[in-house]
N, C-alpha and C positions, 0 to 999 in steps of 0.2 A: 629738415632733411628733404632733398630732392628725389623723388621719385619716375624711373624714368617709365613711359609705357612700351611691351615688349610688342605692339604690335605698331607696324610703317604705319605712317600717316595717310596713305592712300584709300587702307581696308578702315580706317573708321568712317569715313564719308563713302565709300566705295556704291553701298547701293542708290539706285535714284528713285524719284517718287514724282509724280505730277501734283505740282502745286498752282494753286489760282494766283496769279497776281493782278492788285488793282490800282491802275493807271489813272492818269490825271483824265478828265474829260477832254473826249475827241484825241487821245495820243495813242489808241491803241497801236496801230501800226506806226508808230514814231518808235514807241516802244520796244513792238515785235523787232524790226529793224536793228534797233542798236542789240538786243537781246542776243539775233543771230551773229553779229557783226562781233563779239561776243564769245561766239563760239555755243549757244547755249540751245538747247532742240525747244521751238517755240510750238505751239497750237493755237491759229486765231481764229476761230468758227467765224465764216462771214456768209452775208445774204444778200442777194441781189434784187435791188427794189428798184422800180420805176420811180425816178425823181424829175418833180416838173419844174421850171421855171418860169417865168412872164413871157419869153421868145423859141425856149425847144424842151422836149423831153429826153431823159439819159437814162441807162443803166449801170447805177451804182454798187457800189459790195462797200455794204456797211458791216460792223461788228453784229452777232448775235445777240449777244450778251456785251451790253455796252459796258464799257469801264472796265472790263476783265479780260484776260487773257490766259495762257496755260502754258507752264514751263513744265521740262521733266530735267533736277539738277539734282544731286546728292547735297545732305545739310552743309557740305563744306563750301560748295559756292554760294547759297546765300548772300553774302556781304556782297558778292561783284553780282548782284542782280538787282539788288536795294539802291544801289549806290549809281542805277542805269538811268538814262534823260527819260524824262516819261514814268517812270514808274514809282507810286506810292508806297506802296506795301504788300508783303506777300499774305495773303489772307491765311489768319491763323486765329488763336487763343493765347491771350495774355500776353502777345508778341512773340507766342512759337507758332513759325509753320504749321500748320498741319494738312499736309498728303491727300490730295483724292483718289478714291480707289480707282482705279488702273481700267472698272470693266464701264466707268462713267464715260470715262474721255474717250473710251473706245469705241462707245457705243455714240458718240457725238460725233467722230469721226467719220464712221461708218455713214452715217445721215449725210454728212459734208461731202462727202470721197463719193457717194453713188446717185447725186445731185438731185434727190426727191427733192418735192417739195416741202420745206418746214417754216416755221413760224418761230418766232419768242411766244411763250407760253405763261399765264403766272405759272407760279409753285405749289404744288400739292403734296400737303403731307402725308393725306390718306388716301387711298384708290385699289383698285384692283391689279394685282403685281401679275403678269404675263410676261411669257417670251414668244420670240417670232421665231416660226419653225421654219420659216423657208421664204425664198427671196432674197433679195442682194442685203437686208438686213437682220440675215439668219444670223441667233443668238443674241441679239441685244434683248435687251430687260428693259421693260418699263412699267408704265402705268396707264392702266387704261379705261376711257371716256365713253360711255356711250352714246349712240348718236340713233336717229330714228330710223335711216338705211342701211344698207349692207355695208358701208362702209364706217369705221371706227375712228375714234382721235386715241394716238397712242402718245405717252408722252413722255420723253425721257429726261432726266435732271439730273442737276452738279447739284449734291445737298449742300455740299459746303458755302456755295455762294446764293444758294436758293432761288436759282433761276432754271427754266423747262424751254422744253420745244415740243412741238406737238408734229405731230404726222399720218396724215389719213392712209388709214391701213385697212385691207380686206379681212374682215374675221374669222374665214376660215385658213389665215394663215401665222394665226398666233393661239397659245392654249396659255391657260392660268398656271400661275407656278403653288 
C-alpha cells in the first residue's frame, strides 16, 4: 500500500542550517565558486598573509580553516552540494550532516566583516566562556586566554570541525557568561 505524505515537498526541506563542508586540498575557492554558481549561500573565512617569494613579496587571502568551508542549505539540497567540483563531504556523523549552530558562524563572520585582526588557533575544549559587551564584536561568545597585559586572547570556534581563531581583546570589554 502506497502512502502519500499530506505535506508539499517544499516544507520538509524548508528550514536551512549551516553546515561545514570539507573540500579537496587547496580547492576551497574552486569550491565556493561552483557552490555559488549553484545558487547556494557560501561562508569562506579568509586571511590575509604576507607571502614571500625568491624576487617580490604579496598579499595573499588564504582560507582560515583550511580544507573547510560553510554552506547554509536545507537537507533537500545536499546531493547537488556533494555532487559539486571540489568538494568532499559535508561534515557530519555516520554520513548525516550535522548543522552548526547559527551563533558559531556568526560569530566568525562578525571577526571576518570588522577586519580585526585574527589568527587559526588550535581547539580548546575547556576555558573560560565570556561575551563581548561592546565593540564592533558586541555579543559574540567565546573562550578566553589569559595573557600577562591588559590585553587578552579571545577565542572563538566551529565545534564541529574543531578548529578556533583567536583575537586580542581589551578585558574591560568582555564579562564571563
Amino acid at each position: 500500500m502506497l502512502v502519500k505524505s499530506t505535506l508539499p515537498v517544499g516544507e520538509l526541506y524548508e528550514s536551512e542550517s549551516w553546515y561545514a563542508v570539507h573540500t579537496k586540498s587547496r580547492h576551497e575557492k574552486v569550491a565556493e565558486a561552483a557552490l555559488k554558481s549553484r545558487g547556494v549561500k557560501t561562508f569562506l573565512p579568509l586571511r590575509e598573509i604576507l607571502s614571500q617569494w625568491k624576487d617580490r613579496k604579496k598579499l595573499i587571502n588564504i582560507p582560515l580553516f583550511p580544507c573547510y568551508l560553510f554552506i547554509r542549505i536545507g537537507l533537500g539540497d545536499i546531493y547537488d552540494v556533494i555532487y559539486t567540483k571540489g568538494v568532499l563531504r559535508i561534515v557530519g556523523c555516520n554520513g548525516t550532516p550535522v548543522p552548526i549552530p547559527t551563533e558559531q558562524i556568526e560569530a566568525i563572520m562578525k571577526v571576518v566583516q570588522n577586519k580585526l585582526k585574527y589568527d587559526p588557533y588550535p581547539y580548546l575544549g575547556e576555558g573560560r566562556d565570556v561575551i563581548i559587551k561592546r565593540g564592533p564584536l558586541q555579543g559574540v561568545v567565546g573562550k578566553i586566554i589569559d595573557k600577562k597585559s591588559s590585553k587578552h586572547k579571545l577565542i572563538i570556534s566551529i565545534e564541529l570541525i574543531k578548529r578556533s581563531v583567536s583575537i586580542e581583546i581589551d578585558i574591560l570589554d568582555i564579562e564571563t557568561l
